[in-house]
Kinemage of the C-alpha trace (Angstrom):
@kinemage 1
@onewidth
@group {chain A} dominant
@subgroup {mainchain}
@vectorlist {calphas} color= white
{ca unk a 1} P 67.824 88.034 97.953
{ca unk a 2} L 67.659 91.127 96.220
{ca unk a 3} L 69.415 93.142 98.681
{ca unk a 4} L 71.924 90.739 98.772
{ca unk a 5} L 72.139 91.037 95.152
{ca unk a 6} L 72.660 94.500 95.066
{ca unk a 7} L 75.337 94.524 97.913
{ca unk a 8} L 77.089 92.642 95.791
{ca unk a 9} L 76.998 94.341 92.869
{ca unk a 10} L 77.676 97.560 94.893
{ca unk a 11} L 80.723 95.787 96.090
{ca unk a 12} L 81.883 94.926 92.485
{ca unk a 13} L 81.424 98.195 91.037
{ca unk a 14} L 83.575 99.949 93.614
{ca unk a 15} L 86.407 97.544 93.459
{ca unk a 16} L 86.424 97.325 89.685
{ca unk a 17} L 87.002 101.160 89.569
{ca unk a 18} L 89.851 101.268 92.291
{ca unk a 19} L 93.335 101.113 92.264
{ca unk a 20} L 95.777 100.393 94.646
{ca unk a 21} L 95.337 97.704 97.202
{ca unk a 22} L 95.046 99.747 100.643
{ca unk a 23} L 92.144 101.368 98.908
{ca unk a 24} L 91.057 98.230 97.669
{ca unk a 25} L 91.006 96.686 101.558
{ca unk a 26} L 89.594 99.492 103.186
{ca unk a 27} L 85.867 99.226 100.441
{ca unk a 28} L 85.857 95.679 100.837
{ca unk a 29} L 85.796 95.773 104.760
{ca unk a 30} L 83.741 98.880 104.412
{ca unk a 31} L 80.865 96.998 102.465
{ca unk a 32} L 81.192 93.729 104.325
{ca unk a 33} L 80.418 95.572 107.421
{ca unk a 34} L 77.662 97.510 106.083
{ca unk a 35} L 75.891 93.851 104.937
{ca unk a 36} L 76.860 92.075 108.206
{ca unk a 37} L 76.766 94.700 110.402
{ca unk a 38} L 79.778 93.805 112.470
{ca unk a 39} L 83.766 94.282 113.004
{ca unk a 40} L 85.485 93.581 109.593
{ca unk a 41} L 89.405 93.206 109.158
{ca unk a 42} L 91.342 91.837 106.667
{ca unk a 43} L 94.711 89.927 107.647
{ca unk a 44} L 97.737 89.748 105.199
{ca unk a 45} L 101.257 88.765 105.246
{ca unk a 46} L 103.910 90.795 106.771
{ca unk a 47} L 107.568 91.373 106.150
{ca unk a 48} L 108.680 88.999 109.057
{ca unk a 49} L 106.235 86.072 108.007
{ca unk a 50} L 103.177 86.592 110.541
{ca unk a 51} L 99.544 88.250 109.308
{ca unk a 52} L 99.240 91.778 110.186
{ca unk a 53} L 96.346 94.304 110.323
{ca unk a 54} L 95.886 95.912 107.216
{ca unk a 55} L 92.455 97.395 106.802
{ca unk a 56} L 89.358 97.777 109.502
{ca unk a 57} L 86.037 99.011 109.333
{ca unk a 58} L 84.640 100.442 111.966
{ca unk a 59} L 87.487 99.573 114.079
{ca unk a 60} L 89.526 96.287 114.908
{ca unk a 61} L 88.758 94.106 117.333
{ca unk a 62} L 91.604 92.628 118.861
{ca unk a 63} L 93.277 89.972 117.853
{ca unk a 64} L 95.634 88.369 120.796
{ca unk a 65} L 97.417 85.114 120.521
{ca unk a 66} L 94.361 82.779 119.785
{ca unk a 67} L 92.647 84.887 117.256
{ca unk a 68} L 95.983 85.518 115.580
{ca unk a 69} L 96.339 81.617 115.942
{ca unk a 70} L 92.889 80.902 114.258
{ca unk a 71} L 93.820 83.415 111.457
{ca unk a 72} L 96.956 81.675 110.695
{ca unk a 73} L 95.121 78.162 110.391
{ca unk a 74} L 92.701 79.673 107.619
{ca unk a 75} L 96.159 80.941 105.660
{ca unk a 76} L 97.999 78.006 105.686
{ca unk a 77} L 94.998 76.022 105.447
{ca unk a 78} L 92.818 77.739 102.566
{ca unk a 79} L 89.671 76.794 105.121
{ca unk a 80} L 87.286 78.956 106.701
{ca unk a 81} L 87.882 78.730 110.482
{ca unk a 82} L 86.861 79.860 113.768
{ca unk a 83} L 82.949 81.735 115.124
{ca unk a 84} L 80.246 79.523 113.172
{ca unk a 85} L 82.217 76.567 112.262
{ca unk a 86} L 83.326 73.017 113.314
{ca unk a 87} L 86.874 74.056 113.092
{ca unk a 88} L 87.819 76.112 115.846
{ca unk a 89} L 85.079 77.411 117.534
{ca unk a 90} L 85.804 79.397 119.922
{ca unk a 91} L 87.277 82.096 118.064
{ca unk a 92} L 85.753 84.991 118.552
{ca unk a 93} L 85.192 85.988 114.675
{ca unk a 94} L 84.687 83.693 111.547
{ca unk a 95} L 88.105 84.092 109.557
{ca unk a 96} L 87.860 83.241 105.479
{ca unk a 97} L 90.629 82.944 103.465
{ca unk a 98} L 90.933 85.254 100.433
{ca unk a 99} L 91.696 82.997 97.679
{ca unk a 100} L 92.424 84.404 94.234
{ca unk a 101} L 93.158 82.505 90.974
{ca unk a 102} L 97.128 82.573 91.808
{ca unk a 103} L 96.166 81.686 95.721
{ca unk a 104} L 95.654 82.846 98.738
{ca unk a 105} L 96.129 86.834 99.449
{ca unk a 106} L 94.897 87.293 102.825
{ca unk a 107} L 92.506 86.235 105.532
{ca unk a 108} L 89.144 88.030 106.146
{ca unk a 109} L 87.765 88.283 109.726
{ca unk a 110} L 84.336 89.089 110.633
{ca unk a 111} L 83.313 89.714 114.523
{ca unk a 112} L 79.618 90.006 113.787
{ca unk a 113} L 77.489 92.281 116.705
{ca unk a 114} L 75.092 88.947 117.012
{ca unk a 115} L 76.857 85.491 117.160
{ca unk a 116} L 74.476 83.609 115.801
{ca unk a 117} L 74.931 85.990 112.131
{ca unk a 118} L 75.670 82.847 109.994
{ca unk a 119} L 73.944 79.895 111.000
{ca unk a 120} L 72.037 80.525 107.905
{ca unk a 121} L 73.884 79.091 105.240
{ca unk a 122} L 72.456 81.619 102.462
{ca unk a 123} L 74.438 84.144 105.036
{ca unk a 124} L 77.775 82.061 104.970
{ca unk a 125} L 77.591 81.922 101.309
{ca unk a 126} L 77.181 85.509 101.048
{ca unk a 127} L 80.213 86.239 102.973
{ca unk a 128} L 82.294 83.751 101.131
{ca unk a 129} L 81.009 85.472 97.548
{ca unk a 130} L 81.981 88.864 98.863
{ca unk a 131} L 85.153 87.239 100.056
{ca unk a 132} L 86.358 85.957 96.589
{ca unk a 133} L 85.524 89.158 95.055
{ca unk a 134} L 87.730 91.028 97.549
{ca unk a 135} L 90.154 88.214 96.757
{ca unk a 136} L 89.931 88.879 93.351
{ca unk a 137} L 90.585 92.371 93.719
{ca unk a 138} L 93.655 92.845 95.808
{ca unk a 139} L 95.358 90.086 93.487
{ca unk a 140} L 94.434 92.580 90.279
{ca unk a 141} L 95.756 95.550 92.020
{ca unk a 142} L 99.141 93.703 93.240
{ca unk a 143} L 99.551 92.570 89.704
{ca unk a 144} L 99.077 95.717 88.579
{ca unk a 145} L 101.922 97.468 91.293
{ca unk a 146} L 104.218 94.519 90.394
{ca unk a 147} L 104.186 95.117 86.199
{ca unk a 148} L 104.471 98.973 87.552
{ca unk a 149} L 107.152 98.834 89.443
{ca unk a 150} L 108.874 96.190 86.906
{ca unk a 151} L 108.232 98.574 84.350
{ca unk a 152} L 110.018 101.329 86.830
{ca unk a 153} L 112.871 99.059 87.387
{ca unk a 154} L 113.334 98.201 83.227
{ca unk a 155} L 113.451 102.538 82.868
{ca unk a 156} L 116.024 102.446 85.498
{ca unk a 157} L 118.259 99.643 83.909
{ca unk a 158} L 118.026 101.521 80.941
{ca unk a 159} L 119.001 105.049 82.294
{ca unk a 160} L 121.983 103.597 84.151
{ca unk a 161} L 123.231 102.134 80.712
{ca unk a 162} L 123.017 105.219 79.018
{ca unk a 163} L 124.386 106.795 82.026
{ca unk a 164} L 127.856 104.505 81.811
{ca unk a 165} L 127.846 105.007 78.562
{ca unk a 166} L 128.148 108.671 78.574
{ca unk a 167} L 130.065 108.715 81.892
{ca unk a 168} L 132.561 106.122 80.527
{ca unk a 169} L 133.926 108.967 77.904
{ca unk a 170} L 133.978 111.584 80.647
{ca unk a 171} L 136.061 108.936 82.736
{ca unk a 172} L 138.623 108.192 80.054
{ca unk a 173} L 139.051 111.985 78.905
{ca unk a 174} L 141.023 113.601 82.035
{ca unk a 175} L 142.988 110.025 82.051
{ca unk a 176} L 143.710 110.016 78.952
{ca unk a 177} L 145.207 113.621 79.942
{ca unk a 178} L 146.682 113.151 82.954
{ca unk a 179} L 148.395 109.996 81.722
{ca unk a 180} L 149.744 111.966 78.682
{ca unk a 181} L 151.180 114.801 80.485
{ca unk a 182} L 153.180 112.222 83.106
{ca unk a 183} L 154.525 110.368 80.204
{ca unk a 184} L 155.324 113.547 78.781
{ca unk a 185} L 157.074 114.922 82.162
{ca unk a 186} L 159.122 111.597 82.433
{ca unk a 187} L 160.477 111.225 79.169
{ca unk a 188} L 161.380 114.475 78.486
{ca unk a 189} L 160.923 116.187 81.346
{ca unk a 190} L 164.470 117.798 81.870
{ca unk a 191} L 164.227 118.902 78.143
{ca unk a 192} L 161.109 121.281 78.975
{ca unk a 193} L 161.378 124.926 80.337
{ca unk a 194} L 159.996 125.766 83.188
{ca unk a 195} L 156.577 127.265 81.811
{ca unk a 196} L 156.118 124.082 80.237
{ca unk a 197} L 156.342 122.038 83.350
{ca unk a 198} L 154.265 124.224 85.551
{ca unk a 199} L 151.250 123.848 82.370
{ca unk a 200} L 151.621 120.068 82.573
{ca unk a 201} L 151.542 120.027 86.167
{ca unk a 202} L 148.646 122.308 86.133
{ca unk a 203} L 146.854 120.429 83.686
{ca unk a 204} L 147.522 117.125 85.388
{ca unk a 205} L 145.741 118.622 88.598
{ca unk a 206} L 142.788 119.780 87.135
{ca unk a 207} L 142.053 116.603 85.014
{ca unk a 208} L 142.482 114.807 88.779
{ca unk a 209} L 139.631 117.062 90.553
{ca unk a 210} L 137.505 116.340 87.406
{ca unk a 211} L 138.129 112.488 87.472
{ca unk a 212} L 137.673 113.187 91.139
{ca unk a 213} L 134.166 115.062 90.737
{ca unk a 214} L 133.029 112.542 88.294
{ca unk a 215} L 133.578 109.733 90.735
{ca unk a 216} L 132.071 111.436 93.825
{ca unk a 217} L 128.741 111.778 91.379
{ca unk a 218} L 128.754 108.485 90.589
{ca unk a 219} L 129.457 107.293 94.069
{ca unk a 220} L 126.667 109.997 95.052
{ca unk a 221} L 123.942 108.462 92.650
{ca unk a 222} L 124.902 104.926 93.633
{ca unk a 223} L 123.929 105.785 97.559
{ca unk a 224} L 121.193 107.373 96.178
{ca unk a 225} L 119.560 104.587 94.075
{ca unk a 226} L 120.738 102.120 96.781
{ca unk a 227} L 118.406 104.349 99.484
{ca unk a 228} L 121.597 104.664 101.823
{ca unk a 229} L 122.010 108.630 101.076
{ca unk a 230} L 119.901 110.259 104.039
{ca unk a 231} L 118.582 113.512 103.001
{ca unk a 232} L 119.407 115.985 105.976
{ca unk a 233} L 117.105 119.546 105.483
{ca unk a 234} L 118.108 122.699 107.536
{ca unk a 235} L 117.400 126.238 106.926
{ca unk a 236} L 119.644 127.522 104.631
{ca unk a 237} L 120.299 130.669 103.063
{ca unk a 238} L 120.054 130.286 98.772
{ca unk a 239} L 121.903 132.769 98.012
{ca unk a 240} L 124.898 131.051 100.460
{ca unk a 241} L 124.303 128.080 98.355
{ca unk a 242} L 124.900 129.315 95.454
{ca unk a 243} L 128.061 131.503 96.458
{ca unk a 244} L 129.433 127.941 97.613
{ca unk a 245} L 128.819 126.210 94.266
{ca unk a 246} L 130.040 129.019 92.073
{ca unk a 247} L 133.072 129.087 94.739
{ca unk a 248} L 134.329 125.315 93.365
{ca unk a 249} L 133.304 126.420 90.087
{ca unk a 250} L 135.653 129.141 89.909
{ca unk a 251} L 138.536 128.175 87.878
{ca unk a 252} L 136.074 126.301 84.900
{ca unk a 253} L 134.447 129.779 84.578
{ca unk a 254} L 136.808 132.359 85.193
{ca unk a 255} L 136.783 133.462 81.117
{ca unk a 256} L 132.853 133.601 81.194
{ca unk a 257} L 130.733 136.433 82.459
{ca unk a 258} L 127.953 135.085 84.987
{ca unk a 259} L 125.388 137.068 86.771
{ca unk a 260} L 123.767 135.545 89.922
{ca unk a 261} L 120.655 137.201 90.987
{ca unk a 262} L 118.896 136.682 94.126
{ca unk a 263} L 115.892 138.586 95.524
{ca unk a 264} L 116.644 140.297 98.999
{ca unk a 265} L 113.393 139.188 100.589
{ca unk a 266} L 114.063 135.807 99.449
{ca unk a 267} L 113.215 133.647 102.575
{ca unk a 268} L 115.220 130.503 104.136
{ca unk a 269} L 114.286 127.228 102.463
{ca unk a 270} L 114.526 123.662 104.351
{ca unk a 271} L 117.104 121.643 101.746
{ca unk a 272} L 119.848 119.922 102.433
{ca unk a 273} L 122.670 121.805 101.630
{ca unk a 274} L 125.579 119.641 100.347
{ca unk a 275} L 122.797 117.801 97.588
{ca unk a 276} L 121.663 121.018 96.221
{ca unk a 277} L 124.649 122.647 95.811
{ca unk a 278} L 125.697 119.477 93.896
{ca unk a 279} L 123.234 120.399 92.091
{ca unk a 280} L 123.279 123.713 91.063
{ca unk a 281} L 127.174 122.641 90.166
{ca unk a 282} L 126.221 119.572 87.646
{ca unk a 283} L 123.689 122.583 86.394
């Protein structure tokens, strides 16, 4: 009893001070085994609806159609199932469900080395303790990611409000200036000289490439928050890089004295290309 007392506590202490719930799985199936000396695994929902493998100590056993079967019954059913019970006996471990105070968060499987491990009901009881601990546990840590990435997602809203709200005078700035200089070129346009027109012209195609670049960002940071912009790295050259950007940024600059300097034994770097130059232009 003592032993079993202090497994327990051992068990308790580890968990409390963990974070993160693969870390979480793998010491619970880690101290299970080391009490019941046998295959531990711990089952959990997967993204198409089915249990699937998360953590294993010393290594899985397998789990075909039948054991997968049993493991399902103990989800759906909140029951302990399967080697050592009435219900499904012929399994080939004894499956528990993890049941925390907001319900069930897994399924616990135990293939002990001697099949007779828990016909002692002190030993079932055990298991079941160490099973609502682990149960306990996980839940914590998932209600910890959860308020995390909740708290991630409330920063984000608030970024991409500030965001619009600074982008939305950028946006209305180069229309405001293209749409004066056309109103300006059709009202009076056969009244200007020829200097004139050329300067409106002019100044209604750069406010276009501005509106233009603006856009493009936006459209860029859109893929990017949305996870469809693939980030493609190759070997590229920095100082080409920043020739390329300082290429488009040409005209915006031309009255200001820059100085690029690049170390000759600077070595290739693995970027993607188009991004960083984007970059080094919004810089």
């Amino acid at each position: 009893r003592e032993r079993r007392t202090a497994a327990l506590y051992d068990l308790s202490r580890e968990l409390a001070g963990t974070r993160g719930v693969d870390t979480l799985m793998r010491a619970a199936v880690r101290h299970i085994h080391e009490v019941f000396a046998g295959q531990v695994v711990i089952l959990r929902p997967g993204p198409e609806g089915g249990l699937v493998l998360e953590a294993a100590h010393p290594a899985p056993f397998e789990i075909d159609a039948d054991e997968g079967g049993v493991g399902r019954w103990v989800y759906e059913h909140r029951q302990m199932a399967g080697l050592g019970t009435d219900t499904l006996p012929g399994a080939q471990a004894l499956y528990v469900p993890l049941i925390a105070s907001q319900g069930i968060v897994g399924v616990l499987g135990v293939r002990p080395q001697n099949v007779q491990a828990f016909a002692d009901p002190e030993q079932l009881h055990l298991l079941e303790t160490f099973a609502n601990q682990a149960a306990l546990a996980i839940e914590r840590a998932q209600l910890a990611e959860e308020a995390q990435q909740a708290q991630v997602r409330a920063e984000a809203e608030r970024l991409r409000n500030a965001l619009l709200s600074s982008v939305s005078h950028d946006l209305r700035t180069p229309l405001a200036t293209i749409m004066g200089s056309a109103s300006s070129l059709l009202e009076d346009g056969t009244h200007f000289q020829r200097g004139t027109w050329q300067d409106l012209l002019q100044s209604i195609v750069d406010e276009a490439e501005r509106l233009n670049r603006l856009v493009s960002n936006l459209l860029d940071m859109t893929r990017l928050e949305a996870g469809t912009q693939a980030v493609r790295k190759e070997w590229y050259s920095l100082e080409e890089i920043i020739g390329t950007a300082f290429a488009r940024m040409e005209k915006r600059l031309r009255d200001r004295p820059i100085s690029i300097h690049v170390p000759t034994n600077l070595p290739l770097v693995q970027i993607d290309g188009v991004l960083i130059e984007q970059v080094l232009i919004n810089l």
